[in-house]
N, C-alpha and C positions, 0 to 999 in steps of 0.2 A: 499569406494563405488564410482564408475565413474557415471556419469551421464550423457546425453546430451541436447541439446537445443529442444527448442519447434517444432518438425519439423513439425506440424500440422498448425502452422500458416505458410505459405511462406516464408515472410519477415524476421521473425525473426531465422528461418533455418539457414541462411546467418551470423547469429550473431558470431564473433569467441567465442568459448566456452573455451577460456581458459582467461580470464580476472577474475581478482578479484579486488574490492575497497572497505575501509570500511571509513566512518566519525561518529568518537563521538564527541558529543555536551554535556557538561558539564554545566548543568541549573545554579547551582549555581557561577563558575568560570567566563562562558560567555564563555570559551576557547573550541576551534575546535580544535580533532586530527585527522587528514586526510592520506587513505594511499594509494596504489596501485592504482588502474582506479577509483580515487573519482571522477574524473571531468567527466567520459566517460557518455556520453547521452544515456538513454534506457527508453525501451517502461513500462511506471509505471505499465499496465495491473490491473489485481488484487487486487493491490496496494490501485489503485484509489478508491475502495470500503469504504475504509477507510475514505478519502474526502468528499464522495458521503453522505454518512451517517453522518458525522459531520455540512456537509452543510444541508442536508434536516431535521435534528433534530433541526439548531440551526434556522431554516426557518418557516418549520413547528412543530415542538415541536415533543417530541414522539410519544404520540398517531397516531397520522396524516400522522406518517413519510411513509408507506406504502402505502399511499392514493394517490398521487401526484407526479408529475415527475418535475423536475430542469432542465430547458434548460442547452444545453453544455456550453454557453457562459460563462454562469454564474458560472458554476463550474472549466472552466479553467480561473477564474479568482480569484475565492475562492482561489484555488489552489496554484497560483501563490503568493497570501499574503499569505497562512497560510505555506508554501515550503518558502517565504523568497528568492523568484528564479521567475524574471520576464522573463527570458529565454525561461521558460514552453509555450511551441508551441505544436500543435496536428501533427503529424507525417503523412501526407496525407498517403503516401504508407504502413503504417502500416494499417492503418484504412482503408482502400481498401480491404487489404489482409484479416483483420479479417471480412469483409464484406461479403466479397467470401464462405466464409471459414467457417462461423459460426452456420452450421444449427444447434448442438446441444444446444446452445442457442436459436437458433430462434426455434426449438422446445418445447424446455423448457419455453420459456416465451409464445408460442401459448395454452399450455397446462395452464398455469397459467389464461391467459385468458377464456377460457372454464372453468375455473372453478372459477371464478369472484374473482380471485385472484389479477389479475393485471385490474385496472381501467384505464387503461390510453391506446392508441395506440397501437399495437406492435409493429410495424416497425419506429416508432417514440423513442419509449425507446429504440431499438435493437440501433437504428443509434447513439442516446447518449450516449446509454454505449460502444459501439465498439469506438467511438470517445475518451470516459474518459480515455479508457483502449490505446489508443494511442500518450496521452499526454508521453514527452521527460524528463525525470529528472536525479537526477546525485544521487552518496550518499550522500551529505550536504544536496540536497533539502529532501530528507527523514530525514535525522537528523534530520533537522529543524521542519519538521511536526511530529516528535516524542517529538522532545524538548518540543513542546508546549504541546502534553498530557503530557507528565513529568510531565511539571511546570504548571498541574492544567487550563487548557486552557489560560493560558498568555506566552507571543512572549518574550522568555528571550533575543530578543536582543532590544527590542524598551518597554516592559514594559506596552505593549497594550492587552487588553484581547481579545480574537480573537474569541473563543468560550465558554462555559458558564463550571463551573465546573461539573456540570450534562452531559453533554455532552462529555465531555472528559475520565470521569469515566466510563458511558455505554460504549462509544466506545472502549475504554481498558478492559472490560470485554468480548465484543462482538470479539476482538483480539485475548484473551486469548483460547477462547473455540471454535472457528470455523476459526482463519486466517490462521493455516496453511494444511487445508483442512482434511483429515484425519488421517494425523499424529497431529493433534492441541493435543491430551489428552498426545502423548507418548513428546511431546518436553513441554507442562506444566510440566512435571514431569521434564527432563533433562535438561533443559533453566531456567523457572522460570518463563519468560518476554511475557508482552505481545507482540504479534510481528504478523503482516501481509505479506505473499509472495504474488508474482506477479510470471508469465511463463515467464514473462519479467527477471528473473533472481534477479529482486528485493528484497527487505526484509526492511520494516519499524519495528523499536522500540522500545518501550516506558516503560522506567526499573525508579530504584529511581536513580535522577537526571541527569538522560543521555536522548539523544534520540539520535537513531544509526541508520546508513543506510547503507546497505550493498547489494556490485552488483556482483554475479558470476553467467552466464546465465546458465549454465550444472544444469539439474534438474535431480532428484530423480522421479522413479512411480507415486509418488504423485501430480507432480507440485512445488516443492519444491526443492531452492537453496543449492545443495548437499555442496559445499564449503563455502557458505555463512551460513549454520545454524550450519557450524565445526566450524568454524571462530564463530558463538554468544553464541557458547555453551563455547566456550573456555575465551570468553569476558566476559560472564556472570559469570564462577566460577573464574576468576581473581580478577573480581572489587567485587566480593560479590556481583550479583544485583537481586540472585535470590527470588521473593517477597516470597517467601510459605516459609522462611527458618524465617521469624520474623513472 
């Protein structure tokens, strides 16, 4: 299957659609294997949802987490310890573009508000999430923020708990059943793993003892990294990591 880039956002139009990177992070070992464009910088997008929720569960608890909004600051800085990657900068001209660009969102969240769904601003959440979804990362920093839900919300390179183990469970369930948008049911079946894509070309993942990160921008209908979920289907039946088989 071919795919191409997000051409609905501008900026990332521009992206060459032929790079692939993948980085496994090994919980137990400590050992990174890194390969193709592991280091190349790209817009987390969708990704970031994953952050976004880790942070306002481990902030506000779950009940709450719906209730209240998380300045950006404060989440490109979660970001940056729980990624392991103080690099992570917000992408002015990405976050521009999807500014521009975003009415079906700004829709979406206008409608949630009429329907006292969303408590908080609109245009104040639109600018925070089009900001999260503009933060720069690489495949390690997704490793690394896979690594930790691996290892039970602790930073297997410092040993630090970062997030609570409740927190890291929901959100690897909250992965499993909605990250890869409407293909999420048909790749639990052929992956296993919990795993989150981004339009960004991203894909965070969180298997037993790895966290993976993988970047090919060419997407599928879905939204979803046509080369990047060959490449975790292919990782997943090598290492054995897929959970529904124990």
């Amino acid at each position: 299957m071919r795919g191409q880039v997000a051409t609905y956002i501008p900026v990332l139009a521009k992206v060459d659609p032929y790079q692939l990177g993948v980085c496994l992070y090994n919980v137990d070992s400590g050992k990174k294997d890194c390969a193709g464009a592991s280091n190349v910088r790209f817009a987390i997008e969708s990704v970031s949802k994953v952050i976004a929720l880790l942070y306002a569960i481990e902030r506000l608890g779950l009940t709450t987490v719906e209730d209240h909004l998380s300045p950006f600051d404060q989440i490109l800085n979660f970001t940056r310890e729980i990624c392991n990657d103080p690099q992570i900068t917000l992408n002015e001209e990405i976050y521009q573009s999807e500014l521009r660009t975003g009415d079906m969102n700004r829709s979406l969240a206008y409608y949630l508000k009429a329907k006292e769904t969303l408590a908080n601003d609109v245009t104040t959440s639109l600018e925070t999430y089009f900001k999260q979804c503009s933060m720069m990362v690489t495949c390690e920093s997704l490793a690394n923020l896979g690594a930790v839900l691996a290892n039970d919300g602790i930073a297997p390179w410092n040993g630090e708990r970062l997030i609570s183990s409740d927190a890291a469970t929901y959100t690897k369930s909250v992965m499993m059943t909605t990250g890869l948008y409407n293909q999420s049911g048909t790749y639990s079946v052929k992956i296993g793993v919990p795993t989150k894509s981004g339009v960004g070309g991203g894909l965070v993942a969180s298997a037993p003892k790895y966290g993976i990160g993988i970047f090919s921008p060419a997407l599928d209908q879905a939204g979803n990294s046509v080369a990047g979920l060959a490449l975790l289907e292919m990782i997943s039946r090598e290492l054995d990591l897929d959970i529904f088989k124990y």
